[in-house]
SELUMTI-606222 format. One record per residue (C-alpha): residue in three letters; x, y, z. Coordinates in pm, whole numbers, plus 50000, padded with zeros to 5 digits. Last residue first. Example, Ala and Ser with C-alpha at 12.3 -4.5 7.8 and 13.67 -1.06 7.14 Angstrom:
ser513674989450714
ala512304955050780
END
This chain:
unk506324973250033
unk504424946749854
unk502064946150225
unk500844982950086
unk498404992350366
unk495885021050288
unk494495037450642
unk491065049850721
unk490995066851049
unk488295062151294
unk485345084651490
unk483735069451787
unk480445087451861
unk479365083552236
unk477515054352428
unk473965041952439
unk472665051452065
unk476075050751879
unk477035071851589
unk479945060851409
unk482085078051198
unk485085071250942
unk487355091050888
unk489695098250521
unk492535118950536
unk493595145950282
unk492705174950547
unk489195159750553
unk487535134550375
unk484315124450516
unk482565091050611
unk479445079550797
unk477905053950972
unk474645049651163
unk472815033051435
unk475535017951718
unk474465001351974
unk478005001452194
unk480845006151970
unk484154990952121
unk486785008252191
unk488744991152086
unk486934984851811
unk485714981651473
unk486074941351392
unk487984938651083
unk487644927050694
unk484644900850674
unk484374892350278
unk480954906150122
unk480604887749797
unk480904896449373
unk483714866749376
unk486014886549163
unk485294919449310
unk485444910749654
unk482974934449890
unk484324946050194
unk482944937150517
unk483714954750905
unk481994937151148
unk480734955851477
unk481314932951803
unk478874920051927
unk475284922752151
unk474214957151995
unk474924951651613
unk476504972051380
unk477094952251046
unk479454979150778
unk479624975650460
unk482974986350247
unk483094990049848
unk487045001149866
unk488605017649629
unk488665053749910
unk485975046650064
unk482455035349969
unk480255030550239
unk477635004350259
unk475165003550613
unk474154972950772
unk472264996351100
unk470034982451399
unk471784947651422
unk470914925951748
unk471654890251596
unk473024896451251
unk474754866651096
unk475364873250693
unk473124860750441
unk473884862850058
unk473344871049693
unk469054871749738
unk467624889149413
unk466094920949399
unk463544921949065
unk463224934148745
unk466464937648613
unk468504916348792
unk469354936449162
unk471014925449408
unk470454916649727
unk472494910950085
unk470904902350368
unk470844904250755
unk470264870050939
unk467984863051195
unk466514886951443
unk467404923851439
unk467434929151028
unk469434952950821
unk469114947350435
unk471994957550250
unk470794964249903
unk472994961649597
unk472884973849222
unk475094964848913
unk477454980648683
unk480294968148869
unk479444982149232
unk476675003049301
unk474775006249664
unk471625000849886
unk470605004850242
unk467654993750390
unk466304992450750
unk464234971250989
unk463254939050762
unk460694915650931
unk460444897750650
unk462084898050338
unk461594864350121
unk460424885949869
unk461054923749800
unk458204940649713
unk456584954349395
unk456354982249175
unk454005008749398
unk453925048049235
unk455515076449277
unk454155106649188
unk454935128648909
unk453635107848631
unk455855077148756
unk458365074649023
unk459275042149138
unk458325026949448
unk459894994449622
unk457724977749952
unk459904962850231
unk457994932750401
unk455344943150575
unk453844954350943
unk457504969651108
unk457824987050777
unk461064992050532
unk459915018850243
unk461895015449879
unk462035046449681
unk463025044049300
unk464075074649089
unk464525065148683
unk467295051748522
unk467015014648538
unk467035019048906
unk467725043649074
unk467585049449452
unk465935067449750
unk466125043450083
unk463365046950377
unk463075032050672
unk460695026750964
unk457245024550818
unk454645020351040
unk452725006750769
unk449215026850866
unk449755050950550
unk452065036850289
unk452765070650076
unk451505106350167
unk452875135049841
unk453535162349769
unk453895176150147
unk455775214850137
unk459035226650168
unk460625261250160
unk461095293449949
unk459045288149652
unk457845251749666
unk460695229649774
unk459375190549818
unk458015173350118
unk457095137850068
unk455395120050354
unk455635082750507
unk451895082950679
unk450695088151065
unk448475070751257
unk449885039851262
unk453025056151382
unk456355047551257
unk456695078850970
unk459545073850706
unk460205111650594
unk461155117950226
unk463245149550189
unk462885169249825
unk465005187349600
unk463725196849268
unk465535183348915
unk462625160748815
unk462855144149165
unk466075148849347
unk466205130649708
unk467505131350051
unk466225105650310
unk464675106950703
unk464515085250925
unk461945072851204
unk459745102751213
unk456195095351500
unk453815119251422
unk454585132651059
unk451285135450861
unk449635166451089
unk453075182251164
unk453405188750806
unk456955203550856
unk457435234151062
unk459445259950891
unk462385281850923
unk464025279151221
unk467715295551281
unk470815285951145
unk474105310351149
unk474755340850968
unk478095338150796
unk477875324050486
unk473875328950353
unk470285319350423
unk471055295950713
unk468135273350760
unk466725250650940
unk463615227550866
unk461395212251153
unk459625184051276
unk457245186351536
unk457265189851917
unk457905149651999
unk459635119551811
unk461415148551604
unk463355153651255
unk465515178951190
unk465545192150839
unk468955213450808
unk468995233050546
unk472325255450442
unk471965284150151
unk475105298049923
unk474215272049662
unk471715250049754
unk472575227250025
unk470785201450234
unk471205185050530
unk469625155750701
unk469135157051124
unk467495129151197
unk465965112951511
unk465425145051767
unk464245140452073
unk464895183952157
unk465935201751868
unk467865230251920
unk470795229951639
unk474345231151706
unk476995250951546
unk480825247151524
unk481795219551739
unk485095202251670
unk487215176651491
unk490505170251537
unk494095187151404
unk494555209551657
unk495295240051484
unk493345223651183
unk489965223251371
unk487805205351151
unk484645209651161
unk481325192751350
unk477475204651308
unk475705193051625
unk471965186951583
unk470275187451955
unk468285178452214
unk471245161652405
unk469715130252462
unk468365128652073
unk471815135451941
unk471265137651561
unk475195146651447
unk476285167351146
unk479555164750956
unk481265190750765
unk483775195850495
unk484835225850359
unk484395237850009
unk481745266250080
unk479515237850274
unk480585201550201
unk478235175950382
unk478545145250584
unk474835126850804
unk475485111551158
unk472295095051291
unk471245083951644
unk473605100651859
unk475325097452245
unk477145125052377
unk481345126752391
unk482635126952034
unk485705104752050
unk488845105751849
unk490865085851610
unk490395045251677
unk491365024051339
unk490205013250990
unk492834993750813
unk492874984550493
unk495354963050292
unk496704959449975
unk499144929949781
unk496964903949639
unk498784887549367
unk496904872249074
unk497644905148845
unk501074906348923
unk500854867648709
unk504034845948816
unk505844827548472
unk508764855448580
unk508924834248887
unk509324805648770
unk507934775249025
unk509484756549237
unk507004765149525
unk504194783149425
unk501334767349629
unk503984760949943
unk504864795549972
unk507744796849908
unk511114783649694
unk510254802649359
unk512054796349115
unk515124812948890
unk515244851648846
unk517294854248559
unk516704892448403
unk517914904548096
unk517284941448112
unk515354966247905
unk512634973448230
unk509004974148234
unk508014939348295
unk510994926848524
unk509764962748726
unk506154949448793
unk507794912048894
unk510084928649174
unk507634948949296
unk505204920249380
unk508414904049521
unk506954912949863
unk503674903849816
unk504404866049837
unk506724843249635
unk509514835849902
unk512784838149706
unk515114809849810
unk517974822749579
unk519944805649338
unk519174827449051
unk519194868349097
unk521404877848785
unk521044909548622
unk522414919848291
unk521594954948053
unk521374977548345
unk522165012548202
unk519125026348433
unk520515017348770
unk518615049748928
unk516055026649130
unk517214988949130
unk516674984549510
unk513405006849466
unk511244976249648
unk513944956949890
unk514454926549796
unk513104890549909
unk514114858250041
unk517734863349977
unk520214831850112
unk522714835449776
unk523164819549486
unk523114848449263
unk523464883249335
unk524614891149016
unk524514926448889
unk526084936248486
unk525724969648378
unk526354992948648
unk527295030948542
unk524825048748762
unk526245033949033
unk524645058549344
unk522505039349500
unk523395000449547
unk522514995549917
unk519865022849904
unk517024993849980
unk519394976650224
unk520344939850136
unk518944909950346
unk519944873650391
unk523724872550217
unk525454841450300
unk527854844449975
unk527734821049664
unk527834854249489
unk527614891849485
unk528764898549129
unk529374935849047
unk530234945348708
unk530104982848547
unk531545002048780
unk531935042448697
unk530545056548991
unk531805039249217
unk531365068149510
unk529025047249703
unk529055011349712
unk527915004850054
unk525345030350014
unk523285010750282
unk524004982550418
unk524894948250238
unk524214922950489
unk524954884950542
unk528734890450477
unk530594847450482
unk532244849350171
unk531924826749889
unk532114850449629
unk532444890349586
unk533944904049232
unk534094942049201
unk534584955848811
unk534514992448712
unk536615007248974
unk537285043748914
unk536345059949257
unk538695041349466
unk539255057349828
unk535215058849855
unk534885019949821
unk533685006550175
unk531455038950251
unk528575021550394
unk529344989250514
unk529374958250354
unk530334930150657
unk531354897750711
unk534214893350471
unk536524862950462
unk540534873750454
unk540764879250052
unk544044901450030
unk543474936649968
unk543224963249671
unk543584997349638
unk542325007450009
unk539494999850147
unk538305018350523
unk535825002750707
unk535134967350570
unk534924942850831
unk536094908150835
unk539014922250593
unk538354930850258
unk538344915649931
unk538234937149609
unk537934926349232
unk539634949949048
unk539634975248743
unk540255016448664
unk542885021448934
unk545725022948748
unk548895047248908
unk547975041349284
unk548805002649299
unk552755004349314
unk553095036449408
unk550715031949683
unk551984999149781
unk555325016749789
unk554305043649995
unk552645019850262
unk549245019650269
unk547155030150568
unk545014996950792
unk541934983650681
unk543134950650564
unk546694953750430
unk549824945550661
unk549834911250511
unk550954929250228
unk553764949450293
unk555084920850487
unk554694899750131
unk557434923349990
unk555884940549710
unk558664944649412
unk558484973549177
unk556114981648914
unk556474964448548
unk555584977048170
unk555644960447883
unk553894928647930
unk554734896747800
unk553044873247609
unk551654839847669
unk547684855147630
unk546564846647970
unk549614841848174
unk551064876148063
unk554474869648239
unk555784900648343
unk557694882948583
unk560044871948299
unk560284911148251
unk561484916148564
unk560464929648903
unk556644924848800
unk555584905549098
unk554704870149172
unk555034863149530
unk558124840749631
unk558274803949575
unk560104772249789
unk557214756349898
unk554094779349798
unk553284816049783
unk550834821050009
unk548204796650044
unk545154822550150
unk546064842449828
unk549164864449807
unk549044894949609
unk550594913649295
unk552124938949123
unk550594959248850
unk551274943048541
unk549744955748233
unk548164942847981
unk548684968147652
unk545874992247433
unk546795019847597
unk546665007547920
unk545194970648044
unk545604963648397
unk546464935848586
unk547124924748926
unk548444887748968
unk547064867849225
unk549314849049447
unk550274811549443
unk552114815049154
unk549584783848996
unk546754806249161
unk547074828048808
unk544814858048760
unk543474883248468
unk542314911448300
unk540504926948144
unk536504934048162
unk533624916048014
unk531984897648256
unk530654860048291
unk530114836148632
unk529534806248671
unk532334784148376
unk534604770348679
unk537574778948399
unk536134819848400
unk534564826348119
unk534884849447836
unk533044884647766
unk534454901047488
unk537104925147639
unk538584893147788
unk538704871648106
unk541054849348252
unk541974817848368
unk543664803048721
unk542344805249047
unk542714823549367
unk538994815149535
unk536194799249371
unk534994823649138
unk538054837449100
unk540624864049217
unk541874894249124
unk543584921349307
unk543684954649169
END
């Protein structure tokens, strides 16, 4: 094959133990070797143990005043220039017409019997646009790697690319080579390679693509290459961001030397090492929460269960007089009806199951509360019981609990002449055990634990919120939460070991608590004007919380492990949510919603999407 060097034809040489080149920037361990002093590159090959001359090539000069192309005609053109000896075998003379006719275009038969008998090293340059390559061609500046360029010679094991002007490498350029061992890409204008760019050499042990223009690489670039023993990426302005993320992971899991030099981007990491970069410090995923489907009626509360494996959500419509159980319809791929539940200014509908059974308790303003039920799969709800319709006037919300391994529902009550009850199973339904913080007008309540044992905490319109824990069967007052006024909902959850509360205020500032053993301490204050709902949802790795408010825009937060604070994340919307009370999220079909009742406009539902920026 054609050789030439580093720089262009040049003279030197390399052996079967890895010498360098006279510039001294590049190293391989092939045979072979080329001499610009003829003013053509020689082409040689070593056989059984002998250097071979194959013919040869003109470089950009040609052949000089006075001097014809160096060929192996005779034996003193057999000159081994590298070792002083000669070689034993020659091919007949190229005539520099057969050559310049190279570049894309058939051989002649004498090129191919020249260069078709050894065709197990090179160093190939093309013309401006490599189509078709045969043996071996005469350096004419290279703009292009396209896919394909080497099928016509499968045995290369050496390819030698410098100071070309090629920005791109596309796409199983270098297919069919399947026994190279050294390519060097270098000192070329090369901005961007294709991720598939070097599939296929499963033989390659030595890549440069040094001193180049490459910001990044492709992630999986090196995927199937796993007899690399050298690679080379120095001299390129590598921007240190997400996208070498990759890059650093695989340096520490694969048997390779690997020169990376510095990084020249972004400003904080500029000139600095980048295999002296932590993966740990780099912060590569994203979430992304947006518009799926509409639910057209208006709702107060949205509540997810799982009913004989399947996923389900149920909607507390107060408009509509009803609870509306939602499926998935995977025909059409969106959520649908499947039941709905009479209950006419209705503020909670909170399921339950048990086995093979289905409650429903729906909670009223007006007519009573009731619980539903659906005694087995198949039949479909129907009334079962009236709920203490003397205690519960006026139900704000309603909670699920476990209390010494029995189900109960705690109902918040907002009348003063009601009282917060809790109704717990007794035989086959659900009786009062207990009245808590009568004349409060309590309008939230949150079931917790703390320290292992059940906790209730009751937000009032009268007081700030009041925490519970059970004791003896009943629960009994602990304390309150200071510096809590005027406090219209709670919500709490674990992150780290440790214990949260969100608390939702409508004027001021909502907060954020947590808990220190004996006591909820303030962690921050977020901006709140017109919030009904600051509700925490775990999804998918992410500790989300979610401000509704009625006069903004709905902020999305996500809690930051290393600082232990809410960071804002998105705004939900378009469309926009308008009031919105409650949040909730399922799992269905593999993808993760999100769902958001609103009070004067209808349920939005949104997807949850993961966002790897490394890729």
């Amino acid at each position: 094959m054609g050789v030439l060097g580093p720089q262009g034809l040049g003279a030197g040489c390399w052996g079967p133990r890895g010498s360098r080149d006279p510039s001294g920037s590049w190293e391989v361990g092939s045979k072979g070797c080329w001499d610009a002093s003829k003013g053509a590159a020689g082409i040689w090959t070593r056989a059984e143990g002998r250097l071979q001359s194959q013919g040869s090539i003109w470089g950009p000069g040609g052949g000089g005043e006075g001097r014809r192309p160096w060929v192996g005609e005779e034996a003193e053109c057999c000159q081994d220039p590298c070792r002083g000896s000669r070689a034993n075998a020659c091919f007949p003379r190229m005539e520099r017409k057969d050559i310049q006719g190279w570049g894309g275009m058939p051989m002649s038969p004498r090129q191919e019997t020249a260069l078709g008998r050894d065709r197990s090293i090179g160093v190939i340059f093309s013309s401006p646009t490599i189509a078709h390559v045969p043996s071996s061609l005469v350096r004419t500046g290279v703009t292009q790697l396209k896919a394909g360029s080497f099928l016509r010679v499968p045995t290369l094991h050496l390819l030698l690319f410098t100071s070309n002007s090629f920005s791109v490498i596309e796409d199983d350029a270098f297919a069919g080579l399947s026994h190279l061992q050294y390519l060097f890409i270098e000192d070329n204008e090369i901005g961007s390679i294709s991720k598939n760019a070097l599939r296929g050499l499963r033989s390659l042990t030595h890549l440069s693509l040094a001193n180049n223009h490459l910001e990044t690489l492709p992630r999986f670039l090196f995927r199937g290459l796993e007899t690399l023993t050298h690679v080379d990426l120095r001299g390129n302005p590598f921007q240190c961001d997400c996208r070498v993320l990759w890059l650093l992971q695989w340096m520490a899991t694969v048997n390779a030397s690997v020169g990376t030099g510095a990084c020249a981007g972004p400003a904080a990491l500029a000139h600095m090492q980048l295999h002296h970069l932590d993966p740990k410090t780099f912060k590569c995923r994203a979430i992304e929460l947006s518009w799926f489907q509409t639910v057209g009626e208006s709702a107060l509360g949205v509540e997810s269960f799982s009913y004989q494996g399947e996923p389900h959500i149920v909607l507390a419509q107060p408009f509509a007089g009803r609870c509306l159980i939602l499926t998935w319809d995977y025909s059409l791929q969106r959520f649908r009806p499947e039941e709905e539940l009479s209950a006419p200014s209705v503020v909670s509908c909170k399921p339950l199951v048990l086995g093979l059974r289905l409650f429903v308790l729906a909670a009223r303003l007006w007519g009573g509360s009731q619980l539903w039920a659906r005694p087995s799969p198949g039949l479909r709800l129907a009334p079962m019981q009236a709920l203490a319709p003397r205690r519960l006037l006026r139900p704000n919300d309603a909670e699920l609990l476990w209390l010494d391994g029995q189900p109960c529902f705690v109902v918040a009550d907002a009348s003063k002449a009601g009282s917060t009850t809790l109704l717990c199973q007794d035989g086959p339904g659900f009786y009062p055990r207990q009245s808590l913080h009568a004349w409060h007008r309590d309008t939230d309540a949150e079931a917790l634990e703390l320290d292992g044992r059940p906790h209730l905490l009751l937000a009032s319109a009268s007081q700030r919120p009041v925490l519970f824990h059970w004791l003896g069967g009943r629960f009994e007052r602990r304390t309150d939460i200071p510096e809590a006024e005027d406090v219209y909902a709670t919500r709490h959850f674990q992150a780290g070991g440790d214990v949260f509360l969100c608390l939702t205020r409508y004027i001021g500032d909502s907060m954020v608590m947590r808990w220190d053993g004996s006591m909820f301490r303030l962690l921050q204050q977020l901006p709140s004007r017109g919030a009904h709902v600051f509700q925490p949802l775990l999804i998918a790795r992410d500790q989300l919380a979610i401000l509704g408010s009625d006069f903004a825009f709905s902020q999305v937060f996500r809690l930051e492990p290393d600082k232990g604070l809410l960071e804002p994340l998105q705004e939900l919307g378009p469309p926009a949510l308008v009031a919105p009370r409650a949040f909730a999220h399922i799992i269905m079909a593999g993808r993760r919603f999100l769902f958001a009742a609103c009070f004067k406009g209808p349920t939005q539902i949104y997807q949850h999407h993961e966002l790897d920026l490394s890729a």
